[in-house]
C-alpha positions in Angstrom: 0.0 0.0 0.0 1.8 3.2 -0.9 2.1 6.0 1.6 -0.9 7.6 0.0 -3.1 5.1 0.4 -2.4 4.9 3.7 -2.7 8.5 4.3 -6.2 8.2 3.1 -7.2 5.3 4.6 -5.8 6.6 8.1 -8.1 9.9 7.2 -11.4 7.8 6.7 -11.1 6.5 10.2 -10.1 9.2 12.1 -13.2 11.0 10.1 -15.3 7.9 11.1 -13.9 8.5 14.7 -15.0 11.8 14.8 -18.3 11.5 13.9 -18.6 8.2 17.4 -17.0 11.5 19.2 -19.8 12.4 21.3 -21.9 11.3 23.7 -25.3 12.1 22.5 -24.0 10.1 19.0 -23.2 6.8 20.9 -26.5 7.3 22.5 -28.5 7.4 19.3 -26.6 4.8 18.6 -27.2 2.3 21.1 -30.8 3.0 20.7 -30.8 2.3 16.5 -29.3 -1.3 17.7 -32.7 -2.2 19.0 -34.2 -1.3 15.8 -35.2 1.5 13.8 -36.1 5.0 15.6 -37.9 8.1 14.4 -36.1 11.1 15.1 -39.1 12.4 17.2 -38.5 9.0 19.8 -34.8 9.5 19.2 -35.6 13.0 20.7 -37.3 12.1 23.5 -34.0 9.8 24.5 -30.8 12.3 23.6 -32.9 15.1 25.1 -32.3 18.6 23.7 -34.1 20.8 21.1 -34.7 19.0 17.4 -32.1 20.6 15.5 -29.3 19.3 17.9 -30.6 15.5 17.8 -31.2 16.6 13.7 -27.3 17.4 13.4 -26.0 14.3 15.5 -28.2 12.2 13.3 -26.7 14.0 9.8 -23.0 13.6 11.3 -24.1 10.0 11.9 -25.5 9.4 8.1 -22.4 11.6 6.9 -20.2 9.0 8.3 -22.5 6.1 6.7 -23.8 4.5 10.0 -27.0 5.5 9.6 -29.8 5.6 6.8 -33.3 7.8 6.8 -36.4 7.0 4.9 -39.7 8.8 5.1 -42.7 6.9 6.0 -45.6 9.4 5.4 -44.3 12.8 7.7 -42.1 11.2 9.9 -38.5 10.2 9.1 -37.0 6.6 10.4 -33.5 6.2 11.3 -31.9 3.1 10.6 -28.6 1.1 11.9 -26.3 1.0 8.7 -23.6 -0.7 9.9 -24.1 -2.8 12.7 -20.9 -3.8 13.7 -20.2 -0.4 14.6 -21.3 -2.0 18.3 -18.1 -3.9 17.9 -16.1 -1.0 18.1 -18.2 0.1 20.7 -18.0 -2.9 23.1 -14.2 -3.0 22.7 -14.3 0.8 23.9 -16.4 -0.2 27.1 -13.7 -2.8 27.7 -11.1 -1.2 27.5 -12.4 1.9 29.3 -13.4 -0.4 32.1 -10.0 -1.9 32.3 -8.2 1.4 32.4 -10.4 2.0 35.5 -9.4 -0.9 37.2 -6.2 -0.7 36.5 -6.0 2.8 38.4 -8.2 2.2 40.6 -5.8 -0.6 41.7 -3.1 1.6 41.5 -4.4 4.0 44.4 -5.1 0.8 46.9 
């Protein structure tokens, strides 16, 4: 793979990264992995005024982990790529972990 390549490939992850790089995000998330939302229940959970939970969602469908479709005048949000949870898990281990491990440290 020339240097490049690699270049680009290292910017499409961090890009991805950015987009998992808030709170209300990984929320959304964790709700789509029970099944498909519309934004107004998606609301209710992240909390806010609509066009906050509207950007996280077009940061989240910029990134290609989620997909919209209309269903009469409401728009569904759906999971795209589920092994995003993965990711997410490994996070949550590792943060855990981390914890431990300091937590340890202070005993």
């Amino acid at each position: 793979m020339t240097d490049r390549k690699k270049l680009s490939r290292a910017q499409g992850r961090a890009d991805l990264l950015k987009a998992l790089a808030h709170s209300s995000r990984l929320l959304i998330l964790d709700v789509l992995a029970e099944g498909d939302r519309c934004v107004c229940e998606l609301h209710e959970v992240v909390g806010g005024d609509m066009s906050t939970v509207s950007k996280h969602l077009s940061v989240l469908r910029n990134a290609g982990l989620v997909t919209d479709r209309r269903q009469g005048t409401q728009i569904f949000y759906h999971l795209e790529c589920p092994c995003i949870n993965n990711l997410l898990a490994c996070v949550e281990s590792t943060a855990r972990e981390a914890i431990r491990v300091r937590m340890a440290a202070l005993q």
